[in-house]
N, C-alpha and C positions, 0 to 999 in steps of 0.2 A: 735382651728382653727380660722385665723383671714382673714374676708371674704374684697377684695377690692371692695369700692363700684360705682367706678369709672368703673369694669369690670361688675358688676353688670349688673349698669344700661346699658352699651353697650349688653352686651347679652338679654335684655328684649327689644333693638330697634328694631322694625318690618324694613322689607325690604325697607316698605318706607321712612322711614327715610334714609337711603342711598341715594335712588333715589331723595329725596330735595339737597342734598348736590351734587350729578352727575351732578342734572339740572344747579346748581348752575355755577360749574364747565365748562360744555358744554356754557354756557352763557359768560363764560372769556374769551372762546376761537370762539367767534363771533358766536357759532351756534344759529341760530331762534328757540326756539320749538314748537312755533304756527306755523311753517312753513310747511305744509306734503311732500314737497318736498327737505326739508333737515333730516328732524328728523319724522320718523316711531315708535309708540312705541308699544309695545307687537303685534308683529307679529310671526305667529305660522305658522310654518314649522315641517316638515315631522319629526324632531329628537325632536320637541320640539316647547317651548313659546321663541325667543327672545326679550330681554330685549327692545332696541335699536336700531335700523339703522338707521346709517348713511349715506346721500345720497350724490352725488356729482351734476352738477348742470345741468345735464341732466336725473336726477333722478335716476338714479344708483346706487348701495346699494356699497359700499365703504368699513364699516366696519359695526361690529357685537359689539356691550357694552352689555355686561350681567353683572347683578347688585346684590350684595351679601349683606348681612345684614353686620354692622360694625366691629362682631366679629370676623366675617370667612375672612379668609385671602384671596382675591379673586384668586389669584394665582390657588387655588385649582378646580378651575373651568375652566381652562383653555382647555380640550380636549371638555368637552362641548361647549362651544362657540365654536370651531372648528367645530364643527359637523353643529351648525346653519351657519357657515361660508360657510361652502360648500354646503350646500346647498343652500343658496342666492347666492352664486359665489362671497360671498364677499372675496378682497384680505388680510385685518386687522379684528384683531379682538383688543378688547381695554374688560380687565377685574376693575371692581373696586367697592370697598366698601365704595366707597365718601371719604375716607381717602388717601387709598395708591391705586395705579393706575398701571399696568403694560401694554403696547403693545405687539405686535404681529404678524409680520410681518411673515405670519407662510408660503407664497409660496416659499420662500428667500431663499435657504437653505444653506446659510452663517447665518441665524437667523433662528435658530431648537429649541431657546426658547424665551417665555416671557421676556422681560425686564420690569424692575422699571421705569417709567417715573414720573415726580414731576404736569406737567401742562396735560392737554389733545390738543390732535391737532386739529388744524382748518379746515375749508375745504381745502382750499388753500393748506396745508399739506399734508391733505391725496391725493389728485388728484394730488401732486407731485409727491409723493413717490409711486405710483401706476406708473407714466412714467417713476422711475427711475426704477422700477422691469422689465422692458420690456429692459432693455440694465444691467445687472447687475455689481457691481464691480469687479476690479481685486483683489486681494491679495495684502497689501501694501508689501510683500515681492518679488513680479512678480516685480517689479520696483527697479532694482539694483542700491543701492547707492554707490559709489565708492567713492575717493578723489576728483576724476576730474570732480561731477557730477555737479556743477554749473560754472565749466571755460567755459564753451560756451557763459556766459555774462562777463565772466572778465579772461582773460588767465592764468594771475599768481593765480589764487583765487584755493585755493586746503582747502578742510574741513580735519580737523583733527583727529587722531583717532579715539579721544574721541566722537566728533561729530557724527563720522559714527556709534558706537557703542549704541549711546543714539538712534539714528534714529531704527536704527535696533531691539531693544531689544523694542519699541515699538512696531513696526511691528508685530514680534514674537506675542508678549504677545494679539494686537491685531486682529491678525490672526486664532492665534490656539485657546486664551481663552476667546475669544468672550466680552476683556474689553475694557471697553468704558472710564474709567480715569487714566489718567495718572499724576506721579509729577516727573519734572528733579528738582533737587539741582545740582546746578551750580554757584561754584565760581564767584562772578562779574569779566569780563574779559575776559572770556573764550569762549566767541562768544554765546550769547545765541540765537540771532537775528538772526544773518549769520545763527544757525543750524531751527530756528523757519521755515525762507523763504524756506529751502530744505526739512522740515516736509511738509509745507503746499505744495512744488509743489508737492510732493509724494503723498497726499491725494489727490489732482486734479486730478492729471494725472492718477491713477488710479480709479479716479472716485468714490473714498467712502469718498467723499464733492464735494459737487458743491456749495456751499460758505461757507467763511471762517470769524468769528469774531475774531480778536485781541484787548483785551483788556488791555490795560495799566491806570496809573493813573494820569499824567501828558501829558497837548497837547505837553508841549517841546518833550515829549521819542514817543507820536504819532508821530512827525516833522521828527526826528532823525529817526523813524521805517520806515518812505514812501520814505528816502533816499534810504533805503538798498532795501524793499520791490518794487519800483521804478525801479532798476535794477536790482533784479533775478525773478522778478514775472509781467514782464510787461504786459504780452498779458492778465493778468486775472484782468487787471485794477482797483489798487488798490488803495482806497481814503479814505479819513479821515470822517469821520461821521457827524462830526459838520459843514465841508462843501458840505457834496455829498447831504446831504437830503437837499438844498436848491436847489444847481443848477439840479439837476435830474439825478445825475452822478449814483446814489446810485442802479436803476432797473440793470446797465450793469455790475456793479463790481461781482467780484467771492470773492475779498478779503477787507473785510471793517476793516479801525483803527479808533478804540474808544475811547478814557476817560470814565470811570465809573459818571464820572460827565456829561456830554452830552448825555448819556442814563440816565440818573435820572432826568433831568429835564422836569416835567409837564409828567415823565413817559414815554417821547420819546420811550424807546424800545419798550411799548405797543401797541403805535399808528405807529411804524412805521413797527415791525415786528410779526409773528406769533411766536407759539411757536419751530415748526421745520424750520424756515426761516431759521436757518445756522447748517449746519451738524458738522460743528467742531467750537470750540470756544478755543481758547487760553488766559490764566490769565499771562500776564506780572507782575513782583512782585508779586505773587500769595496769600504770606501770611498778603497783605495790601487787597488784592482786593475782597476777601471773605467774607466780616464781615458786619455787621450794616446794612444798607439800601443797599451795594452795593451787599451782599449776595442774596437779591430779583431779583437782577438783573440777576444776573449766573446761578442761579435755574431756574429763565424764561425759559432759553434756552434747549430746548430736544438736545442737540446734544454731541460726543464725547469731552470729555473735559483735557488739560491739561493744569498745573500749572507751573511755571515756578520761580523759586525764590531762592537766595544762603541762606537766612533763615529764614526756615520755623516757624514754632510757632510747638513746644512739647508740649502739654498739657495732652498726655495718658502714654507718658513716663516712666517706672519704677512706676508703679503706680498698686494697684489689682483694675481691671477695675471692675471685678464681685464683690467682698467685696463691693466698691464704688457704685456700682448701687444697690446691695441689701439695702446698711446702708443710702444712701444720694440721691436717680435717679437724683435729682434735678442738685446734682454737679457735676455726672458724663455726664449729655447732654449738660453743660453749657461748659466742655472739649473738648468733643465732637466736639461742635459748633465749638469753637475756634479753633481747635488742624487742622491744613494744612492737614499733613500725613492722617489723616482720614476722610476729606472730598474730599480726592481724592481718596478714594477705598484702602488707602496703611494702613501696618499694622506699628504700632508705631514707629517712628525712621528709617524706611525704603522704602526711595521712589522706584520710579519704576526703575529711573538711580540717581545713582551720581559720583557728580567731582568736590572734593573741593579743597580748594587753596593747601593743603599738596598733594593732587596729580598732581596738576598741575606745584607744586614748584620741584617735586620729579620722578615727568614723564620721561624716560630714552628716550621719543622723544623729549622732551623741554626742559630745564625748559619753561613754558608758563605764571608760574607766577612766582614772586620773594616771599620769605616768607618777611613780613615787620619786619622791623628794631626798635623796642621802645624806645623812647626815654621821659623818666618819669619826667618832668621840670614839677615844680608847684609853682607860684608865694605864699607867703603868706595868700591870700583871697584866694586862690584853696581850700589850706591845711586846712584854719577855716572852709568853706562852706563846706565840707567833714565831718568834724567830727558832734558826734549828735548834739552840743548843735549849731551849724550853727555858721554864723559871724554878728556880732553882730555893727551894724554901729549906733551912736547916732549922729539926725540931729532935731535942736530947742526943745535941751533937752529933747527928745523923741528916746526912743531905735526902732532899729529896727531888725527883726532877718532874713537872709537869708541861703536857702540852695545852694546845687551846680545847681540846675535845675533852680532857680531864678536870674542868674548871665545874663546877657544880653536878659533880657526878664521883669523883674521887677526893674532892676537897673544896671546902666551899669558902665561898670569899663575901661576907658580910657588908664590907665597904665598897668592894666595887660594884657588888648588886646595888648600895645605894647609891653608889655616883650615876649609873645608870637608868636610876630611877628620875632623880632631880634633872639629870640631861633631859629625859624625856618629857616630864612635865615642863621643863622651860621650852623647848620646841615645839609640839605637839601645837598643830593647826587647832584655832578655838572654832567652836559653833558662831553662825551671827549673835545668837545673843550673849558673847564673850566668853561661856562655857568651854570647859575643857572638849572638844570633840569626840563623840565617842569613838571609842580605840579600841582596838585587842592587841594583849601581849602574848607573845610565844614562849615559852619557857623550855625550859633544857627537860624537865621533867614536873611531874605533879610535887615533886616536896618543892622542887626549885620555885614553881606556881606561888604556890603558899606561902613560902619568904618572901616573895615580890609585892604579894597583895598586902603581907603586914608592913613592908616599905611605905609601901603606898600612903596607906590608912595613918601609917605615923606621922610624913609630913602633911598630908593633906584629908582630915577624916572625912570616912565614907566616903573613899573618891574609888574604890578597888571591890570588885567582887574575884573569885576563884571560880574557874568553868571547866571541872576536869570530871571523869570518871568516877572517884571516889568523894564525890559533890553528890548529899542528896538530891533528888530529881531537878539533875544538871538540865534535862531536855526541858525542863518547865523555865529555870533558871535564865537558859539563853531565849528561849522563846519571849520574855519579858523585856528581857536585855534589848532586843534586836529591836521589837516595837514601843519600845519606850517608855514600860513600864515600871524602869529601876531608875532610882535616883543617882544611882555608880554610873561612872563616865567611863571607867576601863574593865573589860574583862580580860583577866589572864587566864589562859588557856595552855595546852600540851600538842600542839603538832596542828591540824586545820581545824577548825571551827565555823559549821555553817552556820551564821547567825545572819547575814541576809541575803533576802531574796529580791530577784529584779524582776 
């Protein structure tokens, strides 16, 4: 018998050891504990010793934390803290072993269980969610979405099957099974934004959010989001982050857009929000916005969460998850971490909706996408940089060896940037009225962008604009682009570019 010592020493930690790590805890999330008018500890009541109470700021007992040693799952103690609940008339109860943490909003009864929360709430939190118990929510199902449910801002604007059917199978799932993450995989193209603005009015309007985070990862896709959100979501006055928290726009909004980088700096979401400050939180690109430092950020937030991205990161895939965890734990949480599908609640390989470009090419109400056309042209130095031993350039009698990821990043190549330009203009599907089709190009980076567009402009002028970040008002730029207001047929860009909309 091989004893772990790891679990060991967790079952030889007295209770207070837990209670150092609560305190801890309760201190991230602003509470005082030298305060007796916020924080009550062991108060003894009629069923028992409460751990905990919480007060609100008229000394009101708010919630009930009862505190369990690190091995016991505190979950398991949940109808006991009830019992101290009611009888202080508190509305929450909050279970934890300094580890894992669940709530419990137990008068609710849309919430007849515990949930897993990551951070503990603030005051500010809980004297929210105590006035929102006094008006409770609908059923995101009570709020019929139809095709015509956003034409009262735009007449022709009708959502599309596929649309109505993602909205809804959220609802469901959020209705009957009480889940709180979601993941759509969605073809680029297929309106992810048009279906985001008619989730979030359906959470308003039914009232299970009273505010909304959108997080994306570039300010251009925030620019391009307060377009759309702009006009289907006007009365809930929607603003961008990095400038509402200056001018004080940020106390009136119901719907804020973010960058991942504008909450990371100097920790801004810390200082400017609680932990339950947004009831729903939306990941634009989902499976870039999860990871590394910006991961601290999404877990901050206690609130319903859905992911949004055409692709996800596999990493539980075809794999024995158990074999994995018994032989390696190490590899299998480092999967885990990474793996999209399972940090949104879904099980491997299957989000909550999807709708990729084969159904949207193959849809008997569209086609809405076209399947893409390959066309496999590879200059010379493609072909070397491809194989193992790389391409191999000797400059003052010194070799040097390149791969293909090194080609317009460590050395740039003049000539094949232009075979691949002239490739493209002689392929490149024309307009009916025999026009170049408008295009975007992808580029390796913004200098690489810039070379491409002067290509362009050489063999064929004014056929090339540049759409990158270090472009004055790029967002006006493509906005023109997309509806037809530029005379340029191509825009070269750096990584995704939302230029249209369905």
């Amino acid at each position: 018998m091989v004893c772990d010592p790891v679990m060991t020493i967790m079952r030889h930690q007295p209770e207070a050891f837990s209670r150092v790590l609560i305190d801890d805890a309760l201190r991230e999330s602003d509470w005082d504990l030298l305060d007796a008018t916020q924080v009550q500890f062991e108060y003894h009541t009629a069923n028992g010793r409460a751990d905990y109470l919480l007060k609100d700021c008229n000394g009101r007992v708010l919630c009930v934390l009862e505190a369990k040693r690190e091995d016991i799952d505190p979950y398991d103690a949940k109808e006991q803290a009830r019992g101290y609940a009611e009888n202080v008339r508190a509305p929450f109860v909050i279970l934890s072993n300094g580890r894992e943490h669940y709530f419990w909003n137990y008068e609710r009864r849309d919430q007849q269980d515990a949930h897993r929360i990551e951070r503990l709430p603030s005051r500010a939190d809980l004297e929210r969610a105590r006035l929102k118990n006094l008006q409770p929510p609908r059923p995101l199902l009570s709020q019929i979405v139809r095709p015509d449910y956003l034409s009262r801002f735009q007449a022709d604007l009708r959502l599309h099957h596929y649309q109505v059917r993602a909205l809804d199978e959220i609802a469901r799932q959020f209705d009957t099974q009480a889940r709180r993450k979601f993941l759509l995989e969605m073809a680029t193209g297929t309106g992810k934004t048009l279906l985001c603005a008619a989730l979030i009015r359906r959470f308003l309007e039914t009232r299970n959010a009273e505010r909304v985070l959108f997080i994306v990862d570039r300010i251009e896709l925030a620019k391009q989001t307060m377009e759309d959100f702009n006009r289907y979501l006007a009365e809930f006055k929607p603003v961008v982050f990095k400038n509402a928290r200056r001018t004080g726009e940020l106390l009136a909004s119901s719907v804020v857009v973010a960058t991942i980088q504008s909450l990371l700096v100097d920790r801004r979401y810390r200082k400017e929000f609680t932990p339950f400050y947004f009831d729903l939180v939306i990941n634009d690109e989902a499976h870039r916005s999860i990871y590394g430092d910006a991961r601290e950020v999404v877990q901050f937030f206690q609130a319903t969460r859905i992911g949004l991205t055409a692709t996800p990161k596999a990493y539980l895939k075809n794999i024995d998850a158990q074999a994995l965890a018994r032989d390696n734990p190490k590899a299998i949480e480092a999967r885990q971490l990474r793996d999209t599908y399972h940090y949104f609640g879904c099980e491997p390989g299957q989000p909550t909706f999807r709708y990729d470009i084969i159904d949207a090419a193959k849809d008997p109400a569209g086609p809405f996408l076209c399947l893409p056309k390959i066309f496999d042209i590879r200059s010379d130095i493609t072909t070397q940089t491809l194989e193992e031993s790389g391409w191999t350039v000797t400059i003052d009698e010194q070799s040097e060896n390149y791969k293909i990821q090194d080609l317009e990043r460590r050395i740039f190549t003049p000539a094949r940037n232009e075979l691949m330009c002239r490739a493209f203009l002689e392929h490149a599907q024309k307009s009916p009225d025999g026009q170049l089709g408008r295009s975007i190009i992808f580029a390796v980076n913004q200098n690489h962008a810039t070379a491409l567009t002067k290509i362009l402009n050489a063999i064929q002028p004014e056929i090339a604009l540049t759409i990158t970040s270090r472009v004055a008002e790029a967002s006006a730029l493509a906005k023109d682009f997309r509806d037809g207001r530029r005379k340029e047929r191509i825009a070269v860009s750096v990584d995704m570019l939302s230029i249209y909309r369905r």
